[in-house]
DSSP file (Angstrom, degrees, kcal/mol; ACC not computed):
  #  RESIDUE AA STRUCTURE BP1 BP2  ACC     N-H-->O    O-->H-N    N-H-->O    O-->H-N    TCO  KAPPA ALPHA  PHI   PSI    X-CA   Y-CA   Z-CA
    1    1 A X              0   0    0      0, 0.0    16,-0.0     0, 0.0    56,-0.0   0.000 360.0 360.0 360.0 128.0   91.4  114.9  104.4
    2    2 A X        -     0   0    0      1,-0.1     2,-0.2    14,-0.1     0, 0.0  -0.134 360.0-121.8 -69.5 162.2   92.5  112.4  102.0
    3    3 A X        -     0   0    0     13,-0.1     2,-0.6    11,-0.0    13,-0.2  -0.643  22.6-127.0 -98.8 159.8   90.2  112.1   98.7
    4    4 A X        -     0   0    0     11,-2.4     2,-0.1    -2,-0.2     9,-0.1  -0.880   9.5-127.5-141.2 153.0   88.4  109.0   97.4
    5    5 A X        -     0   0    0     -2,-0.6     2,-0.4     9,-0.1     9,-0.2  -0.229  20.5-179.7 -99.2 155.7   88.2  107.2   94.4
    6    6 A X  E     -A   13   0A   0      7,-2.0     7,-2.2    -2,-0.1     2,-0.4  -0.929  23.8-153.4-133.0 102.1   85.4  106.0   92.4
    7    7 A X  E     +A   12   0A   0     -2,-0.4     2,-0.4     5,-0.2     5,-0.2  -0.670  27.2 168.1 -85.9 149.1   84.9  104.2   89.4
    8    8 A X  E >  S-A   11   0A   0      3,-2.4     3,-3.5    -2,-0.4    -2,-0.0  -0.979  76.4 -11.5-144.2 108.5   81.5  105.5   88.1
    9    9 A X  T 3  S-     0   0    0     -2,-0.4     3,-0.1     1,-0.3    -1,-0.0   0.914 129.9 -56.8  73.7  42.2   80.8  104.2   84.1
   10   10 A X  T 3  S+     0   0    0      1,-0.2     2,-0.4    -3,-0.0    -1,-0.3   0.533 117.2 105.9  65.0   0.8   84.6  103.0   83.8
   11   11 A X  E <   -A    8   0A   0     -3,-3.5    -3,-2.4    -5,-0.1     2,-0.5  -0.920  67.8-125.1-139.8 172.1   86.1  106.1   84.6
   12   12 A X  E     +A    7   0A   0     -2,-0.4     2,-0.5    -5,-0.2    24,-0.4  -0.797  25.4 178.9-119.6 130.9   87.8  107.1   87.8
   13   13 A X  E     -A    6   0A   0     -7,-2.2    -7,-2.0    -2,-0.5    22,-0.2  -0.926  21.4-136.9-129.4 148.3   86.8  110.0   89.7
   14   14 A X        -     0   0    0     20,-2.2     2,-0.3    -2,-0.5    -9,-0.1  -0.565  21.7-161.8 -93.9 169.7   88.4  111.3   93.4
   15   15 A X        +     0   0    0     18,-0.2   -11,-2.4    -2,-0.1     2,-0.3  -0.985  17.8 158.2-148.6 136.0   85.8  112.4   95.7
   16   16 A X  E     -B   32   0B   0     16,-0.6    16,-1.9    -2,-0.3   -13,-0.1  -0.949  49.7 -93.4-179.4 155.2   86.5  114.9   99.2
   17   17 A X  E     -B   31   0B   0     -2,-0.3    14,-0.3    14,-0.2    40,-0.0  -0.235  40.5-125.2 -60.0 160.0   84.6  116.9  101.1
   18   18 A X        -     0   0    0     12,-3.3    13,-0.1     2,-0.2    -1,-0.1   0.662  18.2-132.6 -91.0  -2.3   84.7  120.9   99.8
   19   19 A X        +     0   0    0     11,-0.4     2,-0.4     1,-0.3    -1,-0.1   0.078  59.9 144.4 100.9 -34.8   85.6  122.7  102.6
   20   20 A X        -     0   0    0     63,-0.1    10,-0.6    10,-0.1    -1,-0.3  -0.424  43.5-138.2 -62.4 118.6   82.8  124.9  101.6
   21   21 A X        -     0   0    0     -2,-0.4     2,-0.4    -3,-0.1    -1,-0.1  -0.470  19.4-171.8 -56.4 125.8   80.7  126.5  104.7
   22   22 A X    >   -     0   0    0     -2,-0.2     3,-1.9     6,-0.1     5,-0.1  -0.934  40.4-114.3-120.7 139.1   77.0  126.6  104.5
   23   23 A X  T 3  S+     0   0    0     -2,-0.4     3,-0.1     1,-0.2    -1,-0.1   0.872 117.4  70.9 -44.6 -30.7   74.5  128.4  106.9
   24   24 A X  T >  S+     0   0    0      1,-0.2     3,-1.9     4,-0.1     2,-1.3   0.679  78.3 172.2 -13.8 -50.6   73.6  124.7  107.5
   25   25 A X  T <   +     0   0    0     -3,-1.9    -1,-0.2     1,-0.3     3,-0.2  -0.500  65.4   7.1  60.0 -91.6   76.5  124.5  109.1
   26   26 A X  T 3  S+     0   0    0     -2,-1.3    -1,-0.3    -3,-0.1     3,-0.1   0.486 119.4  74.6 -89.2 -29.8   76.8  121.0  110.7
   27   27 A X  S <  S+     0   0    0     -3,-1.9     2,-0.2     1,-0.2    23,-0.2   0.426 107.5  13.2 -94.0  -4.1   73.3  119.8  108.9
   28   28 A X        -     0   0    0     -3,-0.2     2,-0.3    21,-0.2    21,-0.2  -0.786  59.8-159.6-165.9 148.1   75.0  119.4  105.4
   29   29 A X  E     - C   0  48B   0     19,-2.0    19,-1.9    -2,-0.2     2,-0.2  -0.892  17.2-126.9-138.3 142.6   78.2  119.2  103.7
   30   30 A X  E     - C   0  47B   0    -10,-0.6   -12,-3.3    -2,-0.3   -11,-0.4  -0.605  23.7-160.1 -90.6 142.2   79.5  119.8   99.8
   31   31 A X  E     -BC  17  46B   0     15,-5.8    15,-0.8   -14,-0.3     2,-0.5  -0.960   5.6-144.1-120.0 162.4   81.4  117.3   98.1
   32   32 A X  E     -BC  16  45B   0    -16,-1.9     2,-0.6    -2,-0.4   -16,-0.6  -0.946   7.6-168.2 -71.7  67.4   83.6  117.4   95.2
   33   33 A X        -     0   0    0     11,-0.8     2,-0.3    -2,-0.5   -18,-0.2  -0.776  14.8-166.8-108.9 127.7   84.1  115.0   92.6
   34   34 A X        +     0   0    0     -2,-0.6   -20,-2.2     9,-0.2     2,-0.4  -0.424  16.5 177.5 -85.6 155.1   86.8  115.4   90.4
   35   35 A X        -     0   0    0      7,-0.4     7,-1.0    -2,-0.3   -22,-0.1  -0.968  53.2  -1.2-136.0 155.5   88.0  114.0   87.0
   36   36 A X        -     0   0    0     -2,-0.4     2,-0.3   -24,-0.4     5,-0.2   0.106  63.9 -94.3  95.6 167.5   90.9  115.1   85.3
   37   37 A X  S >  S-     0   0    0      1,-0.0     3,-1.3    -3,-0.0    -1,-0.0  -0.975  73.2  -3.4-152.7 171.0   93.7  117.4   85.3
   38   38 A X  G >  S-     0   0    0     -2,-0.3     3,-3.1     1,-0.2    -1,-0.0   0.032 129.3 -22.3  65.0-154.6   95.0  121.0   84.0
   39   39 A X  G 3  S+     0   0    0      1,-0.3    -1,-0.2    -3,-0.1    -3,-0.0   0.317 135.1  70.6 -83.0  26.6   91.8  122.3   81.6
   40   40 A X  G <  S+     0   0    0     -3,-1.3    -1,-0.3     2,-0.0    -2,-0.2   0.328  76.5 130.7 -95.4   4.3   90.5  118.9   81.0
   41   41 A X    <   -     0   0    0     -3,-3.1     2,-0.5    -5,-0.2    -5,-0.2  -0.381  42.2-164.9 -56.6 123.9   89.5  119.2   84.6
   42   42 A X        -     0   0    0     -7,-1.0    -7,-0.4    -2,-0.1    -1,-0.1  -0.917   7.2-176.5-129.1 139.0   86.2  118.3   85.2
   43   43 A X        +     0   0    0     -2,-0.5    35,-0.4    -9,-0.2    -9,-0.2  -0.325   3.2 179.2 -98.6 152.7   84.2  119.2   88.9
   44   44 A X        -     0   0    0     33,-0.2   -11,-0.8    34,-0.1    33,-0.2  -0.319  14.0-154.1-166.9  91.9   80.7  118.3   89.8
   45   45 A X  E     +C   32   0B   0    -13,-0.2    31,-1.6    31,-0.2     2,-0.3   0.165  18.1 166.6 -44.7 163.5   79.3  119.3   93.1
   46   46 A X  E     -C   31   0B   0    -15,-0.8   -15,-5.8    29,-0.2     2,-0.3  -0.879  20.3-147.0 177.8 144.4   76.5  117.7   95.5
   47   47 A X  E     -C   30   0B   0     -2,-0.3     2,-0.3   -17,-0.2   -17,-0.2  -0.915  17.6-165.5-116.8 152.9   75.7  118.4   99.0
   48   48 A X  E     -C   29   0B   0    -19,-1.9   -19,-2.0    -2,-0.3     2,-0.4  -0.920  24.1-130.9-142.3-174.9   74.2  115.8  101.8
   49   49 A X        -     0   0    0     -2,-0.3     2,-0.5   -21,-0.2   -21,-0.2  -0.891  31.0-127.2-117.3 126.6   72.8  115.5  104.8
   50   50 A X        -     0   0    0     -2,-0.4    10,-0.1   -23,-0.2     9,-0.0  -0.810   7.5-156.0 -92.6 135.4   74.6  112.9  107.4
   51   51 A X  S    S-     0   0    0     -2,-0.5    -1,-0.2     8,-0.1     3,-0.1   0.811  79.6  -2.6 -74.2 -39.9   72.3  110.3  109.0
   52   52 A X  S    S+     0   0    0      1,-0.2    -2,-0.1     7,-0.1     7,-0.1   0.536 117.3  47.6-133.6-107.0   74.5  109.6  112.1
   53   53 A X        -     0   0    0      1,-0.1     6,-0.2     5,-0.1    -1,-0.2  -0.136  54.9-158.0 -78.8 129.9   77.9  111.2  112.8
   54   54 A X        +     0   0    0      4,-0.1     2,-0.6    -3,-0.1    -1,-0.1   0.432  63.3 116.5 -76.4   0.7   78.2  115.6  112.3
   55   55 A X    >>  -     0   0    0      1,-0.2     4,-2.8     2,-0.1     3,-1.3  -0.762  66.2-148.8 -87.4 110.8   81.8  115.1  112.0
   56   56 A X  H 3> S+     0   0    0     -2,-0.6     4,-2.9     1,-0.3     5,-0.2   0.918  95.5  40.1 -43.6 -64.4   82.7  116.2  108.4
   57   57 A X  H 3> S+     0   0    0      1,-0.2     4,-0.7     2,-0.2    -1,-0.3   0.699 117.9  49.5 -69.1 -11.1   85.5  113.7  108.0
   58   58 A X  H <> S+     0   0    0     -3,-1.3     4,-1.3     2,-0.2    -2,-0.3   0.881 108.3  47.4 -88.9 -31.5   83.7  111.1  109.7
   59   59 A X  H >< S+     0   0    0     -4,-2.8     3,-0.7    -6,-0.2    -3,-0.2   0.860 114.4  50.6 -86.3 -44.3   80.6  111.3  107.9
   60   60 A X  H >< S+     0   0    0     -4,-2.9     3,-2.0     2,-0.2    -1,-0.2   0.951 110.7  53.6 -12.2 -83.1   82.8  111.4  104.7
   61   61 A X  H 3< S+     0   0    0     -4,-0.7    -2,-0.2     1,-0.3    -1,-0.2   0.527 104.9  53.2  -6.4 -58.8   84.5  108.3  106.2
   62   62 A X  T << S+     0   0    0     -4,-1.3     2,-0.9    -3,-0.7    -1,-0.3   0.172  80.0 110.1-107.5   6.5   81.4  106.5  106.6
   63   63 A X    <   -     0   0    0     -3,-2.0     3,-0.0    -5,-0.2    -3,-0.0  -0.746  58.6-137.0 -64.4 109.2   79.9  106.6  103.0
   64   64 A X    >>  -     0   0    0     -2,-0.9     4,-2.8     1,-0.1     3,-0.7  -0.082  26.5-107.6 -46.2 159.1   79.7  103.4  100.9
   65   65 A X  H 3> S+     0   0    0      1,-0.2     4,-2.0     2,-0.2     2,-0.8   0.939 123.6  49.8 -63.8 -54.9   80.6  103.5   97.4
   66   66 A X  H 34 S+     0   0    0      1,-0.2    -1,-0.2     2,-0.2    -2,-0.0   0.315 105.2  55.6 -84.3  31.3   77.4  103.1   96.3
   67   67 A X  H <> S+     0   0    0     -2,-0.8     4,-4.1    -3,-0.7    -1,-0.2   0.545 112.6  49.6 -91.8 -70.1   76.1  106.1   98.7
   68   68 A X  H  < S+     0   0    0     -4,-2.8    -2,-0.2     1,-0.2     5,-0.1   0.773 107.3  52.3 -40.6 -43.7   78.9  107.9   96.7
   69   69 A X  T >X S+     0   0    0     -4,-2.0     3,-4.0     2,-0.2     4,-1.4   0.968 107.9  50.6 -48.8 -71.1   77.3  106.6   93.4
   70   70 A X  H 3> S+     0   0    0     -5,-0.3     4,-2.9     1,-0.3     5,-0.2   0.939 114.9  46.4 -62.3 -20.1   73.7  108.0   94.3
   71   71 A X  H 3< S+     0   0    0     -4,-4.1    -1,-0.3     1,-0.3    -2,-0.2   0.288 102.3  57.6-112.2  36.3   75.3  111.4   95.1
   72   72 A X  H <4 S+     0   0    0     -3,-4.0    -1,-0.3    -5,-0.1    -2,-0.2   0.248 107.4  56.0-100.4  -9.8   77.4  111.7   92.1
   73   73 A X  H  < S+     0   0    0     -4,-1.4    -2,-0.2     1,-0.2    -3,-0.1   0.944 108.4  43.5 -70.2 -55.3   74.0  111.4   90.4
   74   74 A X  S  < S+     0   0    0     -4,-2.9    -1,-0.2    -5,-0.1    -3,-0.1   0.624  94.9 119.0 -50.0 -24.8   72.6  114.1   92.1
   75   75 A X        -     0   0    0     -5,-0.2     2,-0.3   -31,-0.1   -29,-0.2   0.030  56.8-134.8 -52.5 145.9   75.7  116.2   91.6
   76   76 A X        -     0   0    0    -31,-1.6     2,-0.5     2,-0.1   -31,-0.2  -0.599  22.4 -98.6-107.8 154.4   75.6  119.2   89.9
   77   77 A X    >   -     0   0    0     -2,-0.3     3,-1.1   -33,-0.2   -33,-0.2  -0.683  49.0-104.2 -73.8 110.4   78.4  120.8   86.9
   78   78 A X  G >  S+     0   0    0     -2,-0.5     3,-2.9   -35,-0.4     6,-0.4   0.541 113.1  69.8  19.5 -78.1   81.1  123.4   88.6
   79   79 A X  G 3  S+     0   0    0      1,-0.3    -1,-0.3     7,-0.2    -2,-0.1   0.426  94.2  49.0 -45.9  -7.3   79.5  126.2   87.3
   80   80 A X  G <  S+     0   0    0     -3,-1.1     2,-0.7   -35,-0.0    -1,-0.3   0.229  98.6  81.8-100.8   1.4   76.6  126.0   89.3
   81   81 A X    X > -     0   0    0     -3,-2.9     3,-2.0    -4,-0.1     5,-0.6  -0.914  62.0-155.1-125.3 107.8   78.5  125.6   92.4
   82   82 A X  T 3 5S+     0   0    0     -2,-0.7     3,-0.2     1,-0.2    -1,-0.1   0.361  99.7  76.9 -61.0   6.9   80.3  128.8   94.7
   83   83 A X  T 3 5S+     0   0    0     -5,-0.2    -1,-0.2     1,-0.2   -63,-0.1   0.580  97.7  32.0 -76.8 -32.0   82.3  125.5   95.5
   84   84 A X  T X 5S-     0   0    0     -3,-2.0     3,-4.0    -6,-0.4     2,-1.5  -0.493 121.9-102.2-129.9  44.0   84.1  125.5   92.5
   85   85 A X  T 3 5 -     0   0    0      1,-0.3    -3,-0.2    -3,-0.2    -6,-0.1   0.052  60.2 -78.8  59.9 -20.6   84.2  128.7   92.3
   86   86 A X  T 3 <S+     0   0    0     -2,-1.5    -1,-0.3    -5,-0.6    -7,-0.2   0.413  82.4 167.8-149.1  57.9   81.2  128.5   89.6
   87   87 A X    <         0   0    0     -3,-4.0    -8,-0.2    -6,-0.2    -6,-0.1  -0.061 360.0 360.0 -46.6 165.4   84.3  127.5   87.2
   88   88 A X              0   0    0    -10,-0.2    -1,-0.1    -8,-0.1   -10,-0.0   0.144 360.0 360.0-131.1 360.0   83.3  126.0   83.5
């Protein structure tokens, strides 16, 4: 699934679902957002819930930016996350 970008506070972050499996299963899904590259990389995870369509790449699909916005807000730093492997 392609990623998507986001300027958030001037600076430009990709965004894509994580792949990551939850007991949830179908009822919520992790995203990603990345910044960066090599060990300046920096991850910050967030899970949601989809109002309408259970299809991962559609419910991706069908986020506004400013959906994207409130749930980079909530998003959490790599290290907290088995998503990112709970990298630092």
């Amino acid at each position: 699934m392609p990623a998507r970008s986001l300027q958030l506070d001037g600076q430009k972050w990709d965004v894509y679902p994580s792949g990551y499996i939850t007991q949830y299963t179908q009822d919520e899904y992790g995203l990603i957002f990345s910044r960066g590259s090599g060990k300046d990389r920096e991850l910050r995870v967030t899970r949601y819930s989809p109002q309408g369509t259970r299809s991962r790449e559609q419910a991706f699909a069908e986020l506004s930016d400013a959906q994207l916005k409130d749930l980079f807000e909530q998003s959490q730093p790599s290290f907290t996350s088995p998503e990112a492997g709970y990298a630092r």
